[in-house]
C-alpha positions in Angstrom: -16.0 -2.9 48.0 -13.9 -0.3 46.3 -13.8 -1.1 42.9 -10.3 -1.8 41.4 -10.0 1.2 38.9 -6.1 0.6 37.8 -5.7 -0.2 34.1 -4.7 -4.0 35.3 -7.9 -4.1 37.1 -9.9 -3.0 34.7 -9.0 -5.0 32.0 -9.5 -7.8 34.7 -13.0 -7.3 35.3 -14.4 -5.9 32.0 -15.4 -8.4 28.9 -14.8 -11.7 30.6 -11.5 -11.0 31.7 -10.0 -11.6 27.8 -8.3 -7.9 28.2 -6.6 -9.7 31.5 -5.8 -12.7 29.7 -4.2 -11.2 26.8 -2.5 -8.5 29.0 -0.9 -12.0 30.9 -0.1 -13.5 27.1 1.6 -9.9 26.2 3.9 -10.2 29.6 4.8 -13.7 28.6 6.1 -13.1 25.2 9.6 -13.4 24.4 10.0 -9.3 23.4 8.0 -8.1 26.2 8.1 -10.3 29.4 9.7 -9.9 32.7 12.0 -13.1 31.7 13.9 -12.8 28.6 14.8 -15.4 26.7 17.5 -17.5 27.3 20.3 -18.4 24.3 20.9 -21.7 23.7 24.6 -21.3 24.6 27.2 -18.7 25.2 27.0 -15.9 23.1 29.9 -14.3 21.6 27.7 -11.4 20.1 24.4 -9.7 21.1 23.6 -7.5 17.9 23.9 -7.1 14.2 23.5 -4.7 12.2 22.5 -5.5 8.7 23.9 -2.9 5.5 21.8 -4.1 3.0 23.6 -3.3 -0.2 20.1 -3.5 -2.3 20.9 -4.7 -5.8 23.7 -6.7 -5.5 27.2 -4.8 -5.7 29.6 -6.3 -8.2 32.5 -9.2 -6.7 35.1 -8.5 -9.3 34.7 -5.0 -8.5 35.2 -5.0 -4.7 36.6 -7.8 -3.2 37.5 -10.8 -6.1 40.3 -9.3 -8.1 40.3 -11.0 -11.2 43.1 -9.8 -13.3 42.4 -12.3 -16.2 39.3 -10.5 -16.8 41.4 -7.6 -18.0 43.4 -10.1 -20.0 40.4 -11.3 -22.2 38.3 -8.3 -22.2 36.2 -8.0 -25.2 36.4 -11.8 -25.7 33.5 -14.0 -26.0 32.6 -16.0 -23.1 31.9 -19.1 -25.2 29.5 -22.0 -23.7 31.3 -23.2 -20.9 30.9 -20.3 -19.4 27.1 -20.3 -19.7 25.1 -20.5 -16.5 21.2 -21.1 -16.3 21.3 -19.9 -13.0 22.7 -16.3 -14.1 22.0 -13.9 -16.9 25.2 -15.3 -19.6 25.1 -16.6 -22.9 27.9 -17.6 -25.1 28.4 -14.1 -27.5 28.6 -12.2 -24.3 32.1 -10.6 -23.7 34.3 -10.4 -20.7 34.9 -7.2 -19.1 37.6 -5.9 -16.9 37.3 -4.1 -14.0 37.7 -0.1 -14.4 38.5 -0.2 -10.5 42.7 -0.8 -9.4 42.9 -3.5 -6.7 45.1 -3.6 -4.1 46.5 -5.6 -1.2 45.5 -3.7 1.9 46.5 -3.7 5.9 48.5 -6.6 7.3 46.8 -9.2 6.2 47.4 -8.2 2.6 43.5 -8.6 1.8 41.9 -7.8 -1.7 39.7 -4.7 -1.7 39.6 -2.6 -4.9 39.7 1.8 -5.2 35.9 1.8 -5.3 35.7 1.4 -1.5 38.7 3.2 -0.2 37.3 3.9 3.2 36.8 -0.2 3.8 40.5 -0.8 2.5 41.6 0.9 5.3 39.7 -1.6 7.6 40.5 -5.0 6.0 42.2 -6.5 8.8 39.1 -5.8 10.3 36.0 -7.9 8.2 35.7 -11.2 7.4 34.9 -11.2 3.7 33.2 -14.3 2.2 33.8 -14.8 -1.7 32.3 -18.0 -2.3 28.4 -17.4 -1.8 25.8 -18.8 -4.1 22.2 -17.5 -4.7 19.2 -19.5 -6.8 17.6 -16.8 -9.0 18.9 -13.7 -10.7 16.1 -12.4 -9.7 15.5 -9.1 -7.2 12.7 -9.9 -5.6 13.2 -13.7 -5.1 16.8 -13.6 -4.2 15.8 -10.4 -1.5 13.4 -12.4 0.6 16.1 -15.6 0.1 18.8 -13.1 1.9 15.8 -11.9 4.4 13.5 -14.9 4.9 15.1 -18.2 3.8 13.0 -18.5 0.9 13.0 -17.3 -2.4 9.0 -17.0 -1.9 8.4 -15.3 1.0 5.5 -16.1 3.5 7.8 -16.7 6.5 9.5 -14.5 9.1 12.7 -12.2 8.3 15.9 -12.4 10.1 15.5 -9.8 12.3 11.9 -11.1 13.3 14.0 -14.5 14.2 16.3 -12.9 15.9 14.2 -10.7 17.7 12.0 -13.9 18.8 14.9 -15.9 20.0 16.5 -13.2 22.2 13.7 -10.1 22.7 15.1 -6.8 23.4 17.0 -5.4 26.1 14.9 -2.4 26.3 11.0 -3.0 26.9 10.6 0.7 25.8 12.3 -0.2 21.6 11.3 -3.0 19.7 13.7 -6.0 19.0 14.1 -5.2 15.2 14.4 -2.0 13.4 14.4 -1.1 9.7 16.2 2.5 8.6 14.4 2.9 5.9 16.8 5.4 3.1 13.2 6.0 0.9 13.7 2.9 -1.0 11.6 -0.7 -0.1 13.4 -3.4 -2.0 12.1 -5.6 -4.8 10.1 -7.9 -2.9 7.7 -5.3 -0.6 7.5 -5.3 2.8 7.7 -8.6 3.2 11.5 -8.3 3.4 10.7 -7.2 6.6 7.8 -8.8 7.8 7.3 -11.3 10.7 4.8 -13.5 9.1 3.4 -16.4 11.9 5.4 -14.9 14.8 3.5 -12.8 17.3 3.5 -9.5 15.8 5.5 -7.9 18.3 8.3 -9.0 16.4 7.3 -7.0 13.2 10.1 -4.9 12.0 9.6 -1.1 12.7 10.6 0.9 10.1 12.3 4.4 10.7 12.8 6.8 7.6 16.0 8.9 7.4 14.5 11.9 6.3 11.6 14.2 8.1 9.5 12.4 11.0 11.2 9.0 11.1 8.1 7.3 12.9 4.6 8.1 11.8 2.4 9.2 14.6 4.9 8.6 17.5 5.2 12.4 18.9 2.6 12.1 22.0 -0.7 14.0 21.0 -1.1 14.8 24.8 0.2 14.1 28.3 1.1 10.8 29.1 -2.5 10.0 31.5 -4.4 11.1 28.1 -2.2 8.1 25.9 -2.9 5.6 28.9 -6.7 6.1 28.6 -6.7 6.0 24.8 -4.4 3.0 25.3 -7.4 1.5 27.6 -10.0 2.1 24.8 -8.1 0.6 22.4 -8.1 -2.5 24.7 -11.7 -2.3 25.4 -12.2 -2.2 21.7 -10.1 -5.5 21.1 -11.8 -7.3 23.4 -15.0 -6.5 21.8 -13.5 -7.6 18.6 -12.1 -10.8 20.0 -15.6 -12.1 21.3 -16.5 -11.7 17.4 -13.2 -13.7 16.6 -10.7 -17.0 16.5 -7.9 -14.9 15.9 -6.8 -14.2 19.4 -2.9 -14.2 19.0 -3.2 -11.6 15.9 -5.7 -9.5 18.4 -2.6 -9.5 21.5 0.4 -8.9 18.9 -2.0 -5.5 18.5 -2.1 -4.9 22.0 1.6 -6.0 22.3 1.9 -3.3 19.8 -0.1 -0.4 21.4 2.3 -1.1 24.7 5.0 -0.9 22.6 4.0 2.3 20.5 3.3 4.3 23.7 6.8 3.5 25.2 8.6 4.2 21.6 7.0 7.9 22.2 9.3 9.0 24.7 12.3 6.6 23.4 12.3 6.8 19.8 12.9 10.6 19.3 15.9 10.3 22.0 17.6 7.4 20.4 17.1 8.8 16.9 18.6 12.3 17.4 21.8 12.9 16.5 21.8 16.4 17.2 23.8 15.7 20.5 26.7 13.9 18.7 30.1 15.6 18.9 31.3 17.0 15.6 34.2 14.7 14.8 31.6 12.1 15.5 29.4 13.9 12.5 32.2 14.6 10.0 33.4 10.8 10.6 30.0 9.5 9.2 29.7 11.6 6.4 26.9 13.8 8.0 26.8 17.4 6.0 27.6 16.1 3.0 27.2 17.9 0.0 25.6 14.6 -1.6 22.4 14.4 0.6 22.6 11.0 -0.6 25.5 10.4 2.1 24.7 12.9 4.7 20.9 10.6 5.1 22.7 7.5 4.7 25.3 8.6 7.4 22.4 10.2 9.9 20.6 6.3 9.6 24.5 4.5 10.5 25.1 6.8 13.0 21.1 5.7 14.6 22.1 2.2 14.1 25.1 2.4 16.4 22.5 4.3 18.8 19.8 1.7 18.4 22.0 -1.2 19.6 23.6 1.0 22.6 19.8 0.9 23.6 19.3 -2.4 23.1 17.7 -3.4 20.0 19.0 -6.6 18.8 19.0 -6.6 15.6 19.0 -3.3 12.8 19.1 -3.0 9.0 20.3 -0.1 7.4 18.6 0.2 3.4 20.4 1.7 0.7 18.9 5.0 -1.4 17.7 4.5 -4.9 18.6 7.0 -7.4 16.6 5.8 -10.4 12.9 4.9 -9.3 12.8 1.8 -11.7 16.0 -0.2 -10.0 17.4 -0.9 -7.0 20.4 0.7 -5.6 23.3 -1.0 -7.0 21.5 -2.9 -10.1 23.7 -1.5 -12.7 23.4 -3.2 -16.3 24.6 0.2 -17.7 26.7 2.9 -16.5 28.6 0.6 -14.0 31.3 2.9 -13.1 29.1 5.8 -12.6 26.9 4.5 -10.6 28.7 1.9 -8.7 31.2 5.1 -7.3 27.7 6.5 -6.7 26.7 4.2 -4.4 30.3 3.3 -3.0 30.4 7.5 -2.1 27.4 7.1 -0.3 27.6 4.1 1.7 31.5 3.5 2.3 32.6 6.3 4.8 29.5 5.5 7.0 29.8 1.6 6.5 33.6 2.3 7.6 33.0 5.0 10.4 30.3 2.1 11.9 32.4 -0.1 12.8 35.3 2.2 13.9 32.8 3.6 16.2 31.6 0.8 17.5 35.1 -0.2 17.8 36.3 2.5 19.9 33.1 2.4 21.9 33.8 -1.7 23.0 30.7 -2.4 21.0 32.5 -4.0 17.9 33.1 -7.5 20.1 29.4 -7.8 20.2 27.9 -6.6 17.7 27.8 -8.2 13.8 28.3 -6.1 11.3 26.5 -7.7 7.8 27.9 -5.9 4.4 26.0 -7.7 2.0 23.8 -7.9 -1.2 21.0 -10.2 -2.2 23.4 -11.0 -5.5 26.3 -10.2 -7.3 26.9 -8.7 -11.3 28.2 -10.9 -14.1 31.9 -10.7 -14.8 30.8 -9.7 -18.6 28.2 -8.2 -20.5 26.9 -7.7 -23.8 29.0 -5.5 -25.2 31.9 -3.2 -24.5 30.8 0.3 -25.0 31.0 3.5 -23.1 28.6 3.1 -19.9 28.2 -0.2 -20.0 27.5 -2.4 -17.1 26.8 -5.9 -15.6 24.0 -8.0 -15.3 23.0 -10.6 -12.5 24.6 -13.0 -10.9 24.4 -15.8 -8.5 27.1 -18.2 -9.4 29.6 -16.6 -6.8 29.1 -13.6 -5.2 30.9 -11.4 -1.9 29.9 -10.6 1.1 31.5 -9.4 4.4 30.8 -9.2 8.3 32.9 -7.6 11.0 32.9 -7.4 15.0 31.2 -10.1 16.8 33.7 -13.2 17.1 34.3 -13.2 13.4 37.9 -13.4 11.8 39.5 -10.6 10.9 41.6 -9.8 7.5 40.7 -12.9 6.1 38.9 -13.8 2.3 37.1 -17.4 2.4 36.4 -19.4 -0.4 37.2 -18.6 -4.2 35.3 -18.2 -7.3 37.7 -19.1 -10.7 39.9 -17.1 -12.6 36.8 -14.7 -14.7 34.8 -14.8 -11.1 32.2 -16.8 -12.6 31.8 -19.9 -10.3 32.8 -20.7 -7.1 35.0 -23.4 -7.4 36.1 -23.3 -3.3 33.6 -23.6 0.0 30.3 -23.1 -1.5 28.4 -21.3 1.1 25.0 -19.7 0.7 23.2 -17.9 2.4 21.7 -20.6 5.1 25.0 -20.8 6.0 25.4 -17.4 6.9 22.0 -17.2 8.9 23.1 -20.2 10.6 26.9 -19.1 12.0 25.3 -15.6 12.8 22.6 -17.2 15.1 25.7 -19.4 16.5 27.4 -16.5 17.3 24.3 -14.7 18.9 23.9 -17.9 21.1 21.1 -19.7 19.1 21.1 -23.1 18.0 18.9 -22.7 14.1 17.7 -25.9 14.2 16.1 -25.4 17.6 14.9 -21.8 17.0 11.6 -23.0 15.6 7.7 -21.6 15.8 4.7 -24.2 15.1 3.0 -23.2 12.2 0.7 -25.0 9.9 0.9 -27.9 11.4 4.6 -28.1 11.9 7.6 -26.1 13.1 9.4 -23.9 11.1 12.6 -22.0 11.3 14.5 -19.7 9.7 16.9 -22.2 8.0 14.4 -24.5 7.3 16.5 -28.2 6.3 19.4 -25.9 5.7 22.2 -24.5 6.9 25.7 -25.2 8.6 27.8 -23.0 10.8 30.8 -22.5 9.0 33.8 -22.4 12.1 36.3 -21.5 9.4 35.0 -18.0 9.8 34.7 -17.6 13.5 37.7 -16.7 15.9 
C-alpha cells in the first residue's frame, strides 16, 4: 500500500496518532474551526476597537466641565471631600481647569479645547461620566479595565471576545495588540489569555520597525510546511512525556496560525498603499513622531477589522520611561496637550473612516482609561498636576448601536463622586458583549473546578446607552 505521505496523513500515522488527534482538537476550536461560533443573539456589532488611554486622562479636563472648580480654586478640599478609594486628603486644594469647555455639535455635548478634533464628533460618541474604579492604582485598576479583576490571572477582553466569536479570517488571529513601545503597569498580562486555549493569546504588533518578530518567511512556502511538520513531530514527542495536552495544541494552534500570518500580516499592516488624504487625515508625517506612529497603528486598526479580526487595541506612547502615558501629577497642561496632540486626530480620523467606509455601524470604538485624575492637588504652583482617581471617571464609545451625542451619568459639582448611574467597568464589558451578540453570563470556560467568565458575579447591560 502506498503510504499516505500528506502532512494529515502523517501526523495520522506517526506517535500514536496524538499529532492527528490534536490536529482534529485545533479544527474544532472556536478561532480556527470550519464552524464558527455562533452569538447568543443578534448582533448589532462585530468589532471593537479598544484606544487605551494608559494612565488615566483627566474627567474635568475632557468631558465633565466643572465650572465650580474654577470658583474655589486654591481652596482646601476639607474632609468631606476625602476619599479612601482615591489619592485626597483634606489640606489638598481645588484646581480649575486650564482647558475652555464648550458645548459642541447638535446635541450641545461637553468636550473641552484639549481635544478639539473629538469636539467636532460629539454627536457622534456616547460618553459615560459616571464610572467607578477600586484602586488608584496602575497596575491593579489596568488588569480591572482588561481582565475583570484587579489581580489578574484570568483572560483579557479581547481573549473573551476572541473565544466567543473566533475570527473571520483563519489566516489573522481573533485579537491584536498595536503595541506604541509602551506595556502598561500590569505586564503582559493585560493582554494575556490565561486558561483559554492559547490561540486566543493577544498578538502584539509594534508601530515602529518589524511589527511581528520572525513573521517574514525564511524560505518558500513547502520549506515552512516541513518545518511546520517537525515542529509537530516534536510536540508529540513532548506530549508522550506530558499531561498538559491543551497547552501542547494551543502551540500547534499557534504554529498554524503563525505560518498563515506570514503572508497576511505584512499586507494588512502596510499602509504604504493608502491614498494621501487618507494619510494626512490620521496624522501620518507628523513632525511629532509621536503622532505619525500613533496614527500608522489607527490607521492598521481600521485595516485589521476590514480583515476580520474581532477585536484590536491600540496602546498609547510613553514619554517618560517611569509613568504611563497620561499619569500626570505634575506638568498637567504640558503633558496632557502632549498626549491629546498625539492621540486626538487619529482617535477622530478612526471613526470618520470607519464611518465613511460603512464600518462605524459595526464596529465599537472604546476611548477609555483605566482611571481618572483628582479634581485638586497639593498645591497650586506652576506645572502642577493631578493625582488618581477612581471616584468618577469618563469614558466614551462610538459606532456599533451605541447613542450618539449623549453624556450618561453625573459626578457632583468639584467632579469628585458620582452622585448619578454608577457604572463601572463590568458594566461596560457586559453591554459591549450584548452588543457583539454575547450573553456574559453564558460566555464562560471551566476552570479550576468551576466556570469562569469575564464578568465574573458582575455586570449589567446598561440599555440607556444603546440605540
Amino acid at each position: 500500500m502506498t503510504p499516505d505521505l500528506s502532512r494529515r496523513g502523517f501526523l495520522k500515522h506517526s506517535s500514536a496518532a496524538f499529532g492527528w488527534m490534536a490536529l482534529s482538537g485545533l479544527f474544532g476550536d472556536r478561532a480556527y474551526g470550519a464552524i464558527m461560533p455562533q452569538p447568543h443573539y443578534k448582533p448589532r456589532a462585530k468589532n471593537v476597537i479598544f484606544c487605551f488611554m494608559d494612565g488615566g486622562p483627566s474627567h474635568v479636563d475632557t468631558f465633565d466641565p466643572k465650572p465650580m472648580l474654577s470658583k474655589f480654586q486654591g481652596t482646601k478640599i476639607g474632609p468631606d471631600a476625602v476619599s479612601h478609594r482615591s489619592q485626597s486628603a483634606a489640606e489638598r486644594v481645588w484646581l480649575g481647569s486650564p482647558w475652555e469647555f464648550k458645548q459642541r455639535g447638535q446635541s450641545g455635548l461637553w468636550v473641552s479645547e484639549l481635544l478639539p478634533n473629538i469636539a467636532k464628533l460629539a454627536d457622534k460618541i456616547c460618553v459615560v461620566r459616571s464610572m467607578l474604579g477600586e484602586l488608584p492604582l496602575h497596575g491593579q485598576q489596568n488588569l480591572l479595565l482588561h481582565t475583570g479583576r484587579i489581580l489578574g490571572q484570568a483572560p483579557s477582553w479581547g481573549s473573551w471576545v476572541s473565544y466567543g466569536l473566533g475570527t473571520e479570517n483563519q489566516d489573522l488571529p481573533g485579537y491584536v495588540v498595536l503595541n506604541n513601545d509602551w506595556v502598561p503597569n500590569g505586564g503582559l498580562e493585560n493582554f494575556s489569555c490565561s486558561f483559554l486555549p492559547a490561540s486566543h493569546e493577544a498578538t502584539m504588533m509594534r508601530a515602529k520597525g518589524v511589527p511581528v518578530d520572525n513573521i517574514a518567511p525564511t524560505g518558500m512556502a513547502d520549506i515552512q510546511r516541513r518545518k511546520l511538520e517537525l515542529l509537530a513531530i516534536q510536540d508529540q514527542e513532548f506530549a508522550a512525556r506530558s499531561s498538559e495536552q491543551r497547552a501542547i495544541e494551543g502551540a500547534i494552534a499557534n504554529y498554524e496560525t503563525a505560518f498563515k500570518m506570514q503572508t497576511a500580516i505584512p499586507e494588512v499592516v502596510d499602509i504604504s498603499s493608502e491614498p494621501q488624504h487618507i494619510l494626512d487625515l490620521y496624522g501620518i508625517g507628523s513632525s511629532d513622531e509621536h503622532q505619525h506612529f500613533y496614527g500608522t497603528q489607527a490607521i492598521r486598526a481600521r485595516r485589521l477589522i476590514e480583515a476580520g479580526v474581532r477585536f484590536v487595541e491600540i496602546t498609547c506612547p510613553s514619554f517618560d520611561d517611569n509613568n504611563s502615558p497620561w499619569d500626570q501629577h505634575d506638568e498637567l497642561k504640558k503633558l496632557h496637550e502632549k498626549n491629546a496632540r498625539v492621540t486626538d486626530q487619529s482617535v477622530a480620523a478612526l471613526i470618520i473612516d470607519l464611518e465613511r467606509r460603512g464600518l462605524l455601524d459595526e464596529t465599537i470604538v472604546v476611548w477609555a482609561g483605566e482611571m481618572g485624575r483628582t479634581p485638586h492637588t497639593p498645591e497650586i504652583k506652576e506645572g502642577c498636576g493631578r493625582d488618581h482617581h477612581v471616584d468618577g471617571y469618563t469614558i466614551f464609545m462610538a459606532g456599533g448601536g451605541f447613542r450618539q451625542g449623549i453624556a450618561y451619568g453625573e459626578t457632583d459639582e468639584m467632579g469628585n463622586a458620582v452622585v448619578e448611574n454608577k457604572l463601572d467597568i463590568h458594566d461596560i464589558h457586559a453591554t459591549i458583549l450584548h452588543q457583539l451578540g454575547i450573553d456574559h453570563e453564558r460566555l464562560t470556560f471551566r476552570h479550576g473546578g468551576r466556570d469562569h467568565s469575564l464578568t465574573d458575579v458582575h455586570g449589567r447591560i446598561i440599555s440607556d446607552l444603546l440605540i
